[in-house]
C-alpha positions as CSV (number, residue, x, y, z in Angstrom):
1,X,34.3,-15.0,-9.6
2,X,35.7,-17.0,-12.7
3,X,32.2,-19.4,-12.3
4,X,29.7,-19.3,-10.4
5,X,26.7,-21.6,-9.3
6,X,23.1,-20.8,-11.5
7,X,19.8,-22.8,-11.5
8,X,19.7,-22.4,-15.3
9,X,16.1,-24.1,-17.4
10,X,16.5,-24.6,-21.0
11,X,14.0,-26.1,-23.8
12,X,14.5,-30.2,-23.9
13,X,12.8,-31.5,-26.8
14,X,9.0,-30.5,-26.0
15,X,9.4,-29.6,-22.6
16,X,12.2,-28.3,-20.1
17,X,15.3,-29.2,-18.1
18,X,16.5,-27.6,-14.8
19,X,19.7,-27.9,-14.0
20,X,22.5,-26.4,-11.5
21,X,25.4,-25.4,-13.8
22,X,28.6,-23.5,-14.2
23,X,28.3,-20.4,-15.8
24,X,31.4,-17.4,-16.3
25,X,30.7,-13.8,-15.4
26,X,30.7,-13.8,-19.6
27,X,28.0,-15.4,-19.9
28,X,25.4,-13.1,-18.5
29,X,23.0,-10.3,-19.9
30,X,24.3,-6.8,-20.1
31,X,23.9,-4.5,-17.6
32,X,25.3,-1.5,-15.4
33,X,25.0,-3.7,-12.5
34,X,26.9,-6.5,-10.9
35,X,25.5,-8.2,-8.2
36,X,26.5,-10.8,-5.5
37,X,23.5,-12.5,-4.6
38,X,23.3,-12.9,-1.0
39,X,19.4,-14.4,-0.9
40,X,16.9,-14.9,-3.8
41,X,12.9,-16.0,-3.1
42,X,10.2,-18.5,-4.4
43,X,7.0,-17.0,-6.3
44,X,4.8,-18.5,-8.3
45,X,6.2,-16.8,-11.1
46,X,9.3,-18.5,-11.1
47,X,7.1,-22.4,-11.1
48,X,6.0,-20.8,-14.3
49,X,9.2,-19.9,-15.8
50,X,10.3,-23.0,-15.3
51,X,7.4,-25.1,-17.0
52,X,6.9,-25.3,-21.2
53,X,3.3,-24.7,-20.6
54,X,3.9,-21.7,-18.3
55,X,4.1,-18.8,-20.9
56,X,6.5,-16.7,-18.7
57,X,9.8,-17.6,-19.9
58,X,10.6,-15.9,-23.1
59,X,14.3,-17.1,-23.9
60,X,16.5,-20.4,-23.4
61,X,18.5,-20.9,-21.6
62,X,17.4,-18.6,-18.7
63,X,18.1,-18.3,-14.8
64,X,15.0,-17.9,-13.0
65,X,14.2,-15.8,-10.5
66,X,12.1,-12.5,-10.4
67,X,13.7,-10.7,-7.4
68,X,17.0,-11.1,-6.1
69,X,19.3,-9.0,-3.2
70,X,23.0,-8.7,-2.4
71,X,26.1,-6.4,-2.8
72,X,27.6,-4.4,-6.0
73,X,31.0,-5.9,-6.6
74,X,30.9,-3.7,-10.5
75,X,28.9,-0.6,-11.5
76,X,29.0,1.2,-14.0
77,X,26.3,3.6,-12.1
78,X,27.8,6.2,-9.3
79,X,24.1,6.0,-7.4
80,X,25.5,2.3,-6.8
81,X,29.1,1.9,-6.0
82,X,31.0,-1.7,-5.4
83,X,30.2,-2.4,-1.4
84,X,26.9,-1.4,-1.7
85,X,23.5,-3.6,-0.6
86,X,21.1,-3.4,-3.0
87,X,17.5,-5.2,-4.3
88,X,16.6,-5.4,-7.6
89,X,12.7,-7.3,-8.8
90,X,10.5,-7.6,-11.3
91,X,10.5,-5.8,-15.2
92,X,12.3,-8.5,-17.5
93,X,14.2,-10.2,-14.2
94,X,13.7,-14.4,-14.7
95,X,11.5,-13.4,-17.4
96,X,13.6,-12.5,-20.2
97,X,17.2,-11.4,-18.8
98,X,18.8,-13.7,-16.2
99,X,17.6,-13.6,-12.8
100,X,18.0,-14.5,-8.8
101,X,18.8,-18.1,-8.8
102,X,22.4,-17.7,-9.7
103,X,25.4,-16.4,-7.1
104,X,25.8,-13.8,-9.9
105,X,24.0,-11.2,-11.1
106,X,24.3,-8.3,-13.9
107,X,20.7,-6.1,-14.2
108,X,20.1,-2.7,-15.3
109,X,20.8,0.0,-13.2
110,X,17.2,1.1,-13.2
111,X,16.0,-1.7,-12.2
112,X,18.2,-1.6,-8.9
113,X,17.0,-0.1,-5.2
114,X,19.4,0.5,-2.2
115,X,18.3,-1.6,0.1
116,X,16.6,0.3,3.1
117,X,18.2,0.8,6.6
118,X,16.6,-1.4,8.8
119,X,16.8,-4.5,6.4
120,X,18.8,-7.5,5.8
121,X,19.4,-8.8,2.3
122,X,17.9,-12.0,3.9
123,X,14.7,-9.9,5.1
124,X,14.4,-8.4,2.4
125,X,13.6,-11.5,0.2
126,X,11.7,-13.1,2.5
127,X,9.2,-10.5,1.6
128,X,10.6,-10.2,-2.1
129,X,7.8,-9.8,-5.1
130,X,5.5,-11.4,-3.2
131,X,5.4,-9.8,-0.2
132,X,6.0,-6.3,-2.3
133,X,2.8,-7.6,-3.9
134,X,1.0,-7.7,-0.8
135,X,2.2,-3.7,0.3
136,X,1.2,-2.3,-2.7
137,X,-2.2,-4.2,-2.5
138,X,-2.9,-2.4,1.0
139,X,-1.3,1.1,0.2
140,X,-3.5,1.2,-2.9
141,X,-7.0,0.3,-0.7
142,X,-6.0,2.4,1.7
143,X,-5.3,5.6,-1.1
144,X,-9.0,4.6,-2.1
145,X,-10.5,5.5,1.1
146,X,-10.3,1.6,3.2
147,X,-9.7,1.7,6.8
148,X,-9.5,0.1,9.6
149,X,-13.1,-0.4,11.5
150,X,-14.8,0.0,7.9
151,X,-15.5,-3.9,7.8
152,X,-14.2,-7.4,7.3
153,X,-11.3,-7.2,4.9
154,X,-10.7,-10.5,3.3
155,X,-7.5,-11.9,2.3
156,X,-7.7,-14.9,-1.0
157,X,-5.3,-17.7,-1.5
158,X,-4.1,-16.5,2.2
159,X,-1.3,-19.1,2.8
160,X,0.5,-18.4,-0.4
161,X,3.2,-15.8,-0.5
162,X,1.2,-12.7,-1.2
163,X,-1.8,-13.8,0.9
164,X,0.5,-14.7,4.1
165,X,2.3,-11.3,3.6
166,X,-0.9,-9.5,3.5
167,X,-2.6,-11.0,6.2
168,X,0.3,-10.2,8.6
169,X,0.6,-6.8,7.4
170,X,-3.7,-6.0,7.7
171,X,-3.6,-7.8,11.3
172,X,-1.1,-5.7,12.1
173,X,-2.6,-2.4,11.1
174,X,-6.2,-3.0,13.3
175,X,-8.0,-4.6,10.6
176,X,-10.3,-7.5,10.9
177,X,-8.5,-10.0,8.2
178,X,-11.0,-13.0,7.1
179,X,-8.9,-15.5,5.0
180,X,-9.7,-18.0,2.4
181,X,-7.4,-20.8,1.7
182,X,-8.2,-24.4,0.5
183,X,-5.3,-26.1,2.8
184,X,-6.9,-27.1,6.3
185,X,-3.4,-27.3,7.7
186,X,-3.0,-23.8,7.3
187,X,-5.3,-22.8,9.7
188,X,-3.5,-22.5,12.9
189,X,-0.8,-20.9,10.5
190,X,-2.7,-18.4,9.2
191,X,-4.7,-17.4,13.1
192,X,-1.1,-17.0,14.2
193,X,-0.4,-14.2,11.8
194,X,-3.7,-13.0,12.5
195,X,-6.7,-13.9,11.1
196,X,-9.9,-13.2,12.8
197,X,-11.6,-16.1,10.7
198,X,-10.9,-18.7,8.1
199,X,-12.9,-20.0,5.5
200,X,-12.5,-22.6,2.7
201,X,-11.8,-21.2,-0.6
202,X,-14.9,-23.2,-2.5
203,X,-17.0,-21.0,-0.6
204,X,-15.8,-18.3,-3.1
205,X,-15.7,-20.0,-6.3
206,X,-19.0,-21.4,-6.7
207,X,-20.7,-20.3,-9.5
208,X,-23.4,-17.9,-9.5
209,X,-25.6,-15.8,-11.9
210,X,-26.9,-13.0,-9.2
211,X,-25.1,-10.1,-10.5
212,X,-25.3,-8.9,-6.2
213,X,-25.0,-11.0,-3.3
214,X,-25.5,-10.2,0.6
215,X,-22.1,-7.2,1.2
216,X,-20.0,-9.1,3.6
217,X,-16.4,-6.7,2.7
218,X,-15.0,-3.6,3.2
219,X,-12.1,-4.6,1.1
220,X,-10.1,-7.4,-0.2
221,X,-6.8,-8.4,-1.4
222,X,-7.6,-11.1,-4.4
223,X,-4.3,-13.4,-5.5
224,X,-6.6,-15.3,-6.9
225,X,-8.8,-14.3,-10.0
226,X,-11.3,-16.0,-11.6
227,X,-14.6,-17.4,-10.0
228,X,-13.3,-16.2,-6.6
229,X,-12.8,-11.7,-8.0
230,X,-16.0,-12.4,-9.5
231,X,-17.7,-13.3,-6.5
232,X,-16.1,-10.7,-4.3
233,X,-16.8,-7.9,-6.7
234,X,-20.6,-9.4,-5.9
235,X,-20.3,-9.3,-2.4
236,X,-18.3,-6.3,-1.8
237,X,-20.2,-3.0,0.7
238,X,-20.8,0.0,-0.6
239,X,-17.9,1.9,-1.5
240,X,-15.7,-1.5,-1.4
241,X,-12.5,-2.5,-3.2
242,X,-10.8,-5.1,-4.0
243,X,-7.0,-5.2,-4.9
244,X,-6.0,-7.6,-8.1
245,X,-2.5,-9.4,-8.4
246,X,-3.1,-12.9,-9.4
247,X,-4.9,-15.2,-11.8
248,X,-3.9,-18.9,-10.6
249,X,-7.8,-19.0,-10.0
250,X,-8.2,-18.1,-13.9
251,X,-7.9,-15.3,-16.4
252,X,-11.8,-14.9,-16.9
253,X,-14.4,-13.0,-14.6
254,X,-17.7,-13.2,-15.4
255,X,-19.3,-9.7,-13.6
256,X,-22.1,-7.3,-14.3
257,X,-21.5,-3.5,-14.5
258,X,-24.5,-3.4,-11.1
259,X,-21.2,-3.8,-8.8
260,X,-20.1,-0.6,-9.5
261,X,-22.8,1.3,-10.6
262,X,-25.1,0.5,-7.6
263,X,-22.6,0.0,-5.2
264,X,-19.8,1.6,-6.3
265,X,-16.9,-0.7,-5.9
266,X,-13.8,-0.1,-7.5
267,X,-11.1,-3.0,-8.7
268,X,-7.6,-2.2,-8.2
269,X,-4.8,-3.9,-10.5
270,X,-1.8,-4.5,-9.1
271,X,1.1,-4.3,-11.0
272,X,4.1,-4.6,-9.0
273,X,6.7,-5.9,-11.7
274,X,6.8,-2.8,-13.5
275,X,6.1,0.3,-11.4
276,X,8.8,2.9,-11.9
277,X,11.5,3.1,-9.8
278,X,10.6,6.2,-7.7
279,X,7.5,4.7,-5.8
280,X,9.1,1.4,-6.0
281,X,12.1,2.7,-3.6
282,X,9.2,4.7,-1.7
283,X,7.3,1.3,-0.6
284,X,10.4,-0.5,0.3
285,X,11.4,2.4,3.0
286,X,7.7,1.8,4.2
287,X,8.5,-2.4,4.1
288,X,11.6,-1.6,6.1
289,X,9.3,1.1,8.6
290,X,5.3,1.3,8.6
291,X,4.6,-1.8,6.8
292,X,7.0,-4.2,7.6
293,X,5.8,-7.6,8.5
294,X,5.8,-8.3,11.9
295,X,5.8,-11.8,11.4
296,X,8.3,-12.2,8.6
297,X,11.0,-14.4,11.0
298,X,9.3,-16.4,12.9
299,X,6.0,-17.2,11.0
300,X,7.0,-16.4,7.3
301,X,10.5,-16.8,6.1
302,X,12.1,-20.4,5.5
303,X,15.3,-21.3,3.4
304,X,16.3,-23.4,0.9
305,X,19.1,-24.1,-1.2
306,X,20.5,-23.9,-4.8
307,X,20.0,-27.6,-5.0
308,X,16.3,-27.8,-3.3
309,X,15.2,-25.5,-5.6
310,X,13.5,-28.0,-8.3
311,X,11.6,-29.2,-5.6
312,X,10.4,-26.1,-4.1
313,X,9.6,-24.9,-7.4
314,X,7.3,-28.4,-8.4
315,X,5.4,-27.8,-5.0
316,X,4.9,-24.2,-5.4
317,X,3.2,-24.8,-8.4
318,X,1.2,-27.3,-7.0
319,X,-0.1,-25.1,-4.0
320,X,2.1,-27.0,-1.4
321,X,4.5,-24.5,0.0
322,X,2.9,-22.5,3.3
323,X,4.4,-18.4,3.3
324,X,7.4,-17.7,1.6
325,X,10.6,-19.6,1.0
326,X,13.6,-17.8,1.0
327,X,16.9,-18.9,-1.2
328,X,20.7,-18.9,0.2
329,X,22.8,-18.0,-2.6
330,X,25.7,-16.7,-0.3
331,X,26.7,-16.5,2.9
């Protein structure tokens, strides 16, 4: 490519500008890598990067976009020769070296992951970092002992990306999925994916100052953080856990050490943007076998394009996009 097409944000007096543009091959970060990108996704993440108050963006001007997938048309790596399909996410990635929203891409090589037999660049994204988020939520409770028949498992901010991912993936392994979600409309949406019950999110995020409530979990997968962790840490069972990946609920939990010295619960922090390469190539086999969503087609996955991108971004951030949205970059 002599150009190519890039969603590019850049500082604008005391905020931001987004911007399709025309960048050269040149222009890009260094790496072994160079990338065709077939299909990019939305994330939460990448509302951030693109906002001056959003503290994820670390240098102008910058492509978003935390995960990205396509085919190797230069390497300077033999594990990745030109042809190949490959999937690259999270580390610096639409953080501080240029990301998925461009039809070019040039990452490190050890950042980069053949993409497993048995997926489609396009499938691949529509579970992207958040739906990686949600896998590594459920192999972690299930390394800490959770199973299926232990107990309601519930699932927070369930109609986001990581929550829809998760609830698909629990449903599908026998366990009895509860979500919480604050969007009404998301109801039949959520039941279809399989949700035994769904209740309101408020219900979780009113204060309290009883260090234990009544157990009503066996586990949980918490995108959420703040008020909401803080009361499932207090109304986890015996021997409960709870995985952590998101704070859009706040930064701040107010808890008691009775939790886990009475009850023994145990909180899980999720990290999924900078686990090494090794298990992160394991859990993508298991995305493409064992865990792979059953419902990431019809009930998960929708596209949009370079150009609706500004939009999708603006009602991510605002809590308006149901599942994942997936981005065409090539055909």
């Amino acid at each position: 490519m002599d150009t190519f097409r890039a969603l590019v944000v850049d500082k604008s007096g005391d905020g931001t500008a987004l911007s399709v543009q025309r960048w050269r091959p040149e222009q890009l970060m260094p790496g072994e890598v160079t990338i065709r990108v077939e299909y990019s996704s939305v994330n939460y993440k990448d509302a951030l990067a693109t906002r001056p108050d959003g503290r994820v963006a670390r240098v102008y001007p910058l492509i978003p976009g935390i995960d990205l997938a396509g085919i190797v048309v230069a390497s300077d790596d033999p594990r990745y020769p030109v042809g190949s399909r490959v999937l690259a996410h999270g580390y610096e990635l639409g953080v501080s070296h240029h990301g998925g929203f461009a039809e070019l891409a040039r990452v490190p090589s050890r950042w980069v992951v053949p993409l497993p037999e048995g997926l489609t660049t396009r499938e691949a994204m529509a579970i992207g970092t958040a739906g990686f988020t949600a896998a590594l939520s459920i192999e972690r409770l299930e390394h800490n002992g959770l199973r299926p028949g232990a107990g309601p498992v519930l699932v927070t901010g369930a109609s986001g990306g990581v929550g829809s991912i998760a609830v698909d993936l629990l449903a599908a392994r026998g366990y009895q999925v509860i979500a919480s979600t604050g969007s009404p409309e998301a109801h039949e949406y959520l039941r279809a994916l399989g949700a035994s019950e769904i209740i309101d999110r408020a219900e979780l995020s009113a204060p309290s100052d009883r260090p234990l409530e009544k157990m009503r979990w066996a586990g949980a997968v918490d995108a959420v953080g703040g008020s909401t962790l803080a009361t499932i840490i207090r109304t986890l069972s015996f021997g409960g856990c709870v995985a952590v990946s998101g704070n859009v609920g706040g930064a701040t939990v107010s808890t008691t050490v009775f939790p886990f010295i009475l009850r023994g619960v145990s909180v899980l922090g999720i990290d999924s943007a900078n686990l090494p390469l090794e298990p992160r190539a394991s859990l993508w086999q298991r995305l493409a076998t064992d865990l792979r969503p059953p419902h990431l087609e019809e009930a998960i996955a929708h596209e949009v394009t370079l150009e609706q991108l500004p939009e999708t971004l603006a009602r991510i951030h605002q809590g308006q996009v149901r599942g994942r949205a997936v981005v065409r970059l090539s055909d």
